[in-house]
C-alpha positions as CSV (number, residue, x, y, z in Angstrom):
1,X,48.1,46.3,-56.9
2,X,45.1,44.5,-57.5
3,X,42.4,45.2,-60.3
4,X,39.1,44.9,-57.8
5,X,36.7,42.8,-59.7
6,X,33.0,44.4,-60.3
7,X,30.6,41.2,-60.5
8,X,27.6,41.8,-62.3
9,X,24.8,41.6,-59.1
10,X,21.6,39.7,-59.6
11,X,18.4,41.6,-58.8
12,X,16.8,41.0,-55.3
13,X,13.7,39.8,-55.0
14,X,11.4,41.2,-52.2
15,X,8.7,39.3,-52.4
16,X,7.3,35.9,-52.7
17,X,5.7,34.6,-56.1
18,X,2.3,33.4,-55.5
19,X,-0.6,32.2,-57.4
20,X,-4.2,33.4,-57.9
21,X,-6.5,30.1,-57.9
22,X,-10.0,31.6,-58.2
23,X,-12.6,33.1,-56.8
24,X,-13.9,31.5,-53.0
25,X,-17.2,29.0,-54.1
26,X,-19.5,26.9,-52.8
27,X,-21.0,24.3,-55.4
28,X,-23.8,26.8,-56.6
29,X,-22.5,29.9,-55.4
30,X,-19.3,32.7,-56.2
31,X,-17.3,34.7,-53.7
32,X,-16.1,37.4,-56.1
33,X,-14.8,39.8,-53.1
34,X,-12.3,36.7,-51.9
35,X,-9.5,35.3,-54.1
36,X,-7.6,32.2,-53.2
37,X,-3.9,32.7,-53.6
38,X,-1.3,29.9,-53.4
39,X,2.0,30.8,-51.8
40,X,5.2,29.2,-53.0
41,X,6.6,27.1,-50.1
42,X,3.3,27.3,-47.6
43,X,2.3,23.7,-47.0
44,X,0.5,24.6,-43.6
45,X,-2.4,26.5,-42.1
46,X,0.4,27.9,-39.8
47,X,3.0,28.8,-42.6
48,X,0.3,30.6,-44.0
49,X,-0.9,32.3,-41.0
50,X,2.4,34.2,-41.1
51,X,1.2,35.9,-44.3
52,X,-1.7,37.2,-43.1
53,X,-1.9,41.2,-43.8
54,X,0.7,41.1,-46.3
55,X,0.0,43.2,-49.5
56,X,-0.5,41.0,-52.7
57,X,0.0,42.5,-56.4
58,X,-1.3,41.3,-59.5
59,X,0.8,42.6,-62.2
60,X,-1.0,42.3,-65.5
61,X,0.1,44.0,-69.1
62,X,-2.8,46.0,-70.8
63,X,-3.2,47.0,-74.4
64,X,-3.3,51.1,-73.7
65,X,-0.3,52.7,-72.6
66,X,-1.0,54.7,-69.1
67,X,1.7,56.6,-68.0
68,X,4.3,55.4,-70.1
69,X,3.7,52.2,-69.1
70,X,1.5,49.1,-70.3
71,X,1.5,47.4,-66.8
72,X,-0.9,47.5,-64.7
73,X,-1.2,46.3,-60.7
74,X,-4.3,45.6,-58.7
75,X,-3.5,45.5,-54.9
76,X,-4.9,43.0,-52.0
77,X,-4.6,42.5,-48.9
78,X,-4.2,38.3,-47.5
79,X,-7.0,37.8,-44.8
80,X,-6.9,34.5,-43.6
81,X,-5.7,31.0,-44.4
82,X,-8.8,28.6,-46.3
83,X,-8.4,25.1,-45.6
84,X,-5.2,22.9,-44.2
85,X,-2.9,23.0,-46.7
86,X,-1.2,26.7,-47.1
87,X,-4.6,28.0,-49.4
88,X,-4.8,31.5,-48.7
89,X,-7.7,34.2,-48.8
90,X,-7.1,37.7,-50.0
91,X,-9.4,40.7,-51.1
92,X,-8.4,43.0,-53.7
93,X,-9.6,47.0,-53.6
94,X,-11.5,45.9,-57.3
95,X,-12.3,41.8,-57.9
96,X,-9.9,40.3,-59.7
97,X,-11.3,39.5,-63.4
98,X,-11.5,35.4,-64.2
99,X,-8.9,36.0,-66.5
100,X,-6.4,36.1,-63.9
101,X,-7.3,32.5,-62.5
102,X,-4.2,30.4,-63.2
103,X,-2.1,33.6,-63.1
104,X,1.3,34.3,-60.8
105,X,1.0,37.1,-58.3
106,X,3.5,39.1,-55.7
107,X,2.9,38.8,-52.5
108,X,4.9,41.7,-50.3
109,X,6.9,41.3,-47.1
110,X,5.5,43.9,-45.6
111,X,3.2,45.3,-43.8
112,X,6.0,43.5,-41.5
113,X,4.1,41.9,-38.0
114,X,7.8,40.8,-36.5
């Protein structure tokens, strides 16, 4: 008889990694209610019409421990694409601080449109 084999399985992940680029500008002025996100793997305004209405997270740690936890999330929601080349733009329920510019973010599968 055969031993079976348990393999130690890798962790799925459901969503795509993204990053937060800043806040939608002109020259003189700041859009603090849009965020620019960049999607890994959208090169297109078409690819990134796909993720339109998907839920982004921003995962960040915090000093204070709330609820047994020091990580925090602030949710969004991707609106539109901005531009040709895959730049999306998101709104969160609060702004995102400046000090998530540069920062990676999760952007959800769902809500699904297929």
């Amino acid at each position: 008889a055969k031993k079976a084999v348990k393999k130690t399985k890798q962790p799925v992940r459901l969503y795509a990694k993204g990053l937060i680029l800043g806040h939608k500008r002109s020259k003189s002025n700041t859009y603090h209610s849009i965020t620019l996100l960049k999607i890994d793997g959208v090169r297109t305004r078409e690819d990134a019409a796909w993720y339109a209405g998907k839920r982004v997270a921003y995962v960040y740690k915090a000093k204070k421990e709330v609820k047994n936890s020091k990580f925090r999330v602030m949710w969004g929601k991707i609106r539109r694409a901005h531009g040709n080349s895959g730049v999306v733009r998101a709104k969160f329920l609060k702004n995102i601080p400046p000090k998530a510019f540069g920062a990676p973010c999760r952007v959800m599968m769902y809500p699904s449109s297929i």
